[in-house]
Each structure stands twice: as structure tokens, then as C-alpha cells.
C-alpha positions as protocol buffer text, in pm:
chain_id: "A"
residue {
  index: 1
  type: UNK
  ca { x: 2048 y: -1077 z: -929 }
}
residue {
  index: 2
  type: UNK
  ca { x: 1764 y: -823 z: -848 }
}
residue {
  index: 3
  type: UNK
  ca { x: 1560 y: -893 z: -518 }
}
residue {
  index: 4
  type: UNK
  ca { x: 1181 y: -863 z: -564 }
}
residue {
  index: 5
  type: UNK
  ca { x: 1061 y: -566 z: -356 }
}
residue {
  index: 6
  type: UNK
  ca { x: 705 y: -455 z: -209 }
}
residue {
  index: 7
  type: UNK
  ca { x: 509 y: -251 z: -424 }
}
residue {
  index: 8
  type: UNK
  ca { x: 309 y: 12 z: -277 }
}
residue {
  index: 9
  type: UNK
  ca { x: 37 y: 177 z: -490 }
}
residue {
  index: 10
  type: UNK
  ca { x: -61 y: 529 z: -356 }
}
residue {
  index: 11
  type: UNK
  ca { x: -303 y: 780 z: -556 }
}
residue {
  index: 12
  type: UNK
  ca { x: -194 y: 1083 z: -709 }
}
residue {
  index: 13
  type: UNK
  ca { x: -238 y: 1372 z: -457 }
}
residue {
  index: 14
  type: UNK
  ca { x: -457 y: 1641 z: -648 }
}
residue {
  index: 15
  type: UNK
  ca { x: -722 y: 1427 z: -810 }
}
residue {
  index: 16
  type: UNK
  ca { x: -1006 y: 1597 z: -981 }
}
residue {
  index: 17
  type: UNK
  ca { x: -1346 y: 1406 z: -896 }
}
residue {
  index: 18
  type: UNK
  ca { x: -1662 y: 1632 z: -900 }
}
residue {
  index: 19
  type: UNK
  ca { x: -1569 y: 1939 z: -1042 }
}
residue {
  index: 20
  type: UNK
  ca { x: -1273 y: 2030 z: -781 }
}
residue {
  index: 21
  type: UNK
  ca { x: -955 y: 1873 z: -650 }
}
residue {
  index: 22
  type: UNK
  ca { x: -859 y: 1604 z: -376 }
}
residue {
  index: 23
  type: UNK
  ca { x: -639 y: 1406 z: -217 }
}
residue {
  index: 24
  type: UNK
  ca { x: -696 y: 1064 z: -3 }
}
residue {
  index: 25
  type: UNK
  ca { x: -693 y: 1045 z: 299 }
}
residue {
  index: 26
  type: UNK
  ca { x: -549 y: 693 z: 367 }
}
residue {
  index: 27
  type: UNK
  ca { x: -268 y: 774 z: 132 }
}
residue {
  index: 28
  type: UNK
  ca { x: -149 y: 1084 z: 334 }
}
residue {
  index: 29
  type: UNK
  ca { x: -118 y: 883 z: 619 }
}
residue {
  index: 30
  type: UNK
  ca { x: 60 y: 584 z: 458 }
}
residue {
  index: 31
  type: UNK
  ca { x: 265 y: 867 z: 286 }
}
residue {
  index: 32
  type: UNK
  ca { x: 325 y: 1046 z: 652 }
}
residue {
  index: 33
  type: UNK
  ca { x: 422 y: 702 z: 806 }
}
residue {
  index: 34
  type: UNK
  ca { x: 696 y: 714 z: 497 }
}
residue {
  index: 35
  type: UNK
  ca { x: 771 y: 1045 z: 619 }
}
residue {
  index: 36
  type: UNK
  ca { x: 852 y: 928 z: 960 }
}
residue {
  index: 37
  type: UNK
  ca { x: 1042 y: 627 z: 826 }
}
residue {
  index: 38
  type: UNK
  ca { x: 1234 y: 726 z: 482 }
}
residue {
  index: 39
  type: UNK
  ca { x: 1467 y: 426 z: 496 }
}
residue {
  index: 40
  type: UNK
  ca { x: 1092 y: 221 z: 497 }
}
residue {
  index: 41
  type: UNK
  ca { x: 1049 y: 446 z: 176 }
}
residue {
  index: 42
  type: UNK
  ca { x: 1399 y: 329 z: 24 }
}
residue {
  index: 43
  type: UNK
  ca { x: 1322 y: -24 z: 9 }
}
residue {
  index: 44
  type: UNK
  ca { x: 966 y: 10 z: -135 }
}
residue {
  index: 45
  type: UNK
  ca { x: 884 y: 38 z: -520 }
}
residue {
  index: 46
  type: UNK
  ca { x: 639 y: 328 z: -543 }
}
residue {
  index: 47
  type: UNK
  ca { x: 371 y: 395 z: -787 }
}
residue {
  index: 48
  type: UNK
  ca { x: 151 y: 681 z: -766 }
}
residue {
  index: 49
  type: UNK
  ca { x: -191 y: 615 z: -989 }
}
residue {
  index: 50
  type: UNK
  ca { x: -459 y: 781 z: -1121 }
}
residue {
  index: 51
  type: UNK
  ca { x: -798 y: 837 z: -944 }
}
residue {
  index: 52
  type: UNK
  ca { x: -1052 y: 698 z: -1233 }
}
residue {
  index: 53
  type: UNK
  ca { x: -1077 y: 310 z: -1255 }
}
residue {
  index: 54
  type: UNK
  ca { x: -1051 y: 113 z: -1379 }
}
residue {
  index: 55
  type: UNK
  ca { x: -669 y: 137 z: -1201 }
}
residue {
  index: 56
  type: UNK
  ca { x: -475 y: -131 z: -1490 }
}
residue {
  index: 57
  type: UNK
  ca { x: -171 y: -196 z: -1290 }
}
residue {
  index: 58
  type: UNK
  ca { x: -395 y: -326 z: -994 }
}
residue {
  index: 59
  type: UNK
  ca { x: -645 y: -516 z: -1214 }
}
residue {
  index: 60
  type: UNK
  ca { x: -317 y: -716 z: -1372 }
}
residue {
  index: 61
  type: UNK
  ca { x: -185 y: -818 z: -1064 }
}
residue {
  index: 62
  type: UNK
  ca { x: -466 y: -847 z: -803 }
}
residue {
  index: 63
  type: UNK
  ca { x: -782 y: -883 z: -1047 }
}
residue {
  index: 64
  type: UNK
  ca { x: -1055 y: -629 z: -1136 }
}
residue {
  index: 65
  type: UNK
  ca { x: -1221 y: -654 z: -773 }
}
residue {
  index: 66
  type: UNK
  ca { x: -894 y: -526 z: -578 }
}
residue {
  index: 67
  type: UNK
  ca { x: -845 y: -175 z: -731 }
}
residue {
  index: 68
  type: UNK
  ca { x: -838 y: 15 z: -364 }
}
residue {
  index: 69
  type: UNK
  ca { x: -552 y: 267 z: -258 }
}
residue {
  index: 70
  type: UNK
  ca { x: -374 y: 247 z: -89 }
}
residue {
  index: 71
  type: UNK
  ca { x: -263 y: -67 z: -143 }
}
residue {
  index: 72
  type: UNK
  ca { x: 116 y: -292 z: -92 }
}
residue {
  index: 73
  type: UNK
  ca { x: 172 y: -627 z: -290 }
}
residue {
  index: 74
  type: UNK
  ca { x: 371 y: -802 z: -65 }
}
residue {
  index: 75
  type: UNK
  ca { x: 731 y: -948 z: -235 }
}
residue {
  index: 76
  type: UNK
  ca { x: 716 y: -1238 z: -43 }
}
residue {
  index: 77
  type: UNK
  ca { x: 454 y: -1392 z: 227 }
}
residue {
  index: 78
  type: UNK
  ca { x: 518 y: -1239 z: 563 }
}
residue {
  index: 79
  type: UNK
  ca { x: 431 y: -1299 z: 901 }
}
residue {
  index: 80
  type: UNK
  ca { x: 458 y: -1131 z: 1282 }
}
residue {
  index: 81
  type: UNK
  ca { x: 231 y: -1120 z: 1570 }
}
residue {
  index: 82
  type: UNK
  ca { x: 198 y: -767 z: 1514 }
}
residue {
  index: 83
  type: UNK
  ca { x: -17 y: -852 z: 1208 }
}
residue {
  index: 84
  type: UNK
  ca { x: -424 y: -872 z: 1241 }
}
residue {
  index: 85
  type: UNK
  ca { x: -554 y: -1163 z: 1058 }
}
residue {
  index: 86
  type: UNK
  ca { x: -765 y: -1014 z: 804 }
}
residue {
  index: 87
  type: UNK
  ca { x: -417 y: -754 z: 767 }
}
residue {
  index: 88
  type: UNK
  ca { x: -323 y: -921 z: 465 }
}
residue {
  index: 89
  type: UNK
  ca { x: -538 y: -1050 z: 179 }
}
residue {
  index: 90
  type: UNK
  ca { x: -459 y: -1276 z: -152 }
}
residue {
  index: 91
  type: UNK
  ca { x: -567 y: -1227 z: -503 }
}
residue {
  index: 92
  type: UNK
  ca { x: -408 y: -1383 z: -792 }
}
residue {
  index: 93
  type: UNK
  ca { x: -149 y: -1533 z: -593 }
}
residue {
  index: 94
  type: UNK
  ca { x: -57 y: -1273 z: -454 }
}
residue {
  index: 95
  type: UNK
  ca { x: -60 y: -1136 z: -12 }
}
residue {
  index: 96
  type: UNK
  ca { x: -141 y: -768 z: -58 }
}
residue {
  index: 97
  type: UNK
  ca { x: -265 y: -500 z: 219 }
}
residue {
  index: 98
  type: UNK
  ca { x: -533 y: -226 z: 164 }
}
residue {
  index: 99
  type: UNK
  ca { x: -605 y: 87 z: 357 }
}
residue {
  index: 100
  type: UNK
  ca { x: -378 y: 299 z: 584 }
}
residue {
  index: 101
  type: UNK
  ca { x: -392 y: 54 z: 911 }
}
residue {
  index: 102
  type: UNK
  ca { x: -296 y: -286 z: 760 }
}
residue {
  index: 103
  type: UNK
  ca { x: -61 y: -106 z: 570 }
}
residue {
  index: 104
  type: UNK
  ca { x: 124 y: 93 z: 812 }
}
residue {
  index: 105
  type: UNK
  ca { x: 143 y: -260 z: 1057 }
}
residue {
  index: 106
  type: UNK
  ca { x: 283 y: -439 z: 816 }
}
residue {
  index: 107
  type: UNK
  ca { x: 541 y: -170 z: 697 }
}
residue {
  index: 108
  type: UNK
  ca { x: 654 y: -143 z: 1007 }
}
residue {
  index: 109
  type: UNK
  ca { x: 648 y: -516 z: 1083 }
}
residue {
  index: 110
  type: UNK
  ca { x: 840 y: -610 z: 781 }
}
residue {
  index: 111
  type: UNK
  ca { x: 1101 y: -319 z: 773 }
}
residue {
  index: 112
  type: UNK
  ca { x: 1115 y: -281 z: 1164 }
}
residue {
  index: 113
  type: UNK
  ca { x: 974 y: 45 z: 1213 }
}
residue {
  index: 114
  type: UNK
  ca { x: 758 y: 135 z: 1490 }
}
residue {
  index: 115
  type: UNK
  ca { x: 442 y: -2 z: 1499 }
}
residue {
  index: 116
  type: UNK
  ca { x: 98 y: 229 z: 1503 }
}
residue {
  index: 117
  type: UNK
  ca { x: 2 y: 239 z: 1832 }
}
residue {
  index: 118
  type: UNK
  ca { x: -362 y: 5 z: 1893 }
}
């Protein structure tokens, strides 16, 4: 039996958007928080999209409205005192984080890696 695992959703680093190249800044630091933590990274399902929307594996699981990045789709619902409340959202049944803070405190939360500090 498989276990369901977070999915996080990161943008491609190099984007082209205005006639020269990119990369997010919310992503590099969810991606440098990975880099601190690789055994976070392990247990994570990784997709790196494209910059232009509309983003298709977002719309089908979170609707047409939630097509940020960074964003993790939580496996299961999760809870810690470490969490803000507006931390974790719901769309289409399903808790998901956005953006490099929420993301990063619940990462390290969930997988028991140091938390950012306040």
C-alpha cells in the first residue's frame, strides 16, 4: 500500500516573463529551507511548473482561483501550535499552504524540522 504524500508545487527557476529571465523569490526560499532539511525533501512529491497560467495541475486540484507558487497540498489535515491560523487554506477539499512563510512552518511542523524563526 502506497502512503499519500504532500505535494509541493515550486516554479521552474529560469522563467522568461518580459523579454528576459527569472526566478521566484518565494520558491528559492522554500527550495533553501529544502536545502537545509533534505530528509524534509525526501518525503515530499515535487513538481516544478511552468510560469504562464493558467498552471493545470493546480486548477484540477485546488480550482482556477488557487494557481500561486509556491504552494503544498497537504496529504492529510494537520495541526501544531506552531501553525498561524490563516497558515493553511482549503479548496476543493483540500488544506493547502501558499507562499514561502506558511510553507516553511508547516514543513517544519509536520516533518520536525526547525521552525523559521518569528
Amino acid at each position: 500500500m502506497t502512503t499519500a504524500r504532500d505535494r509541493l508545487f515550486l516554479l521552474r527557476p529560469d522563467w522568461t516573463d518580459q523579454g528576459r529571465t527569472w526566478f521566484c523569490m518565494a520558491c528559492a526560499a522554500v527550495e533553501g529551507f529544502l536545502a537545509y532539511y533534505p530528509a524534509v525533501r525526501d518525503q515530499l512529491d515535487i513538481a516544478y511548473l511552468p510560469y504562464p497560467r493558467p498552471r493545470q495541475a493546480l486548477v484540477d486540484l485546488l480550482g482556477e482561483a488557487h494557481q500561486n507558487l509556491p504552494t503544498v497540498i497537504l496529504a492529510a489535515p494537520f495541526t501544531h501550535p506552531d501553525l498561524r491560523g490563516d497558515d493553511l487554506l482549503s479548496a476543493g477539499g483540500r488544506w493547502f499552504a501558499t507562499n514561502e512563510g506558511p510553507i516553511t512552518r508547516y514543513l517544519a511542523a509536520r516533518y520536525g524540522a526547525s521552525p523559521p524563526h518569528p
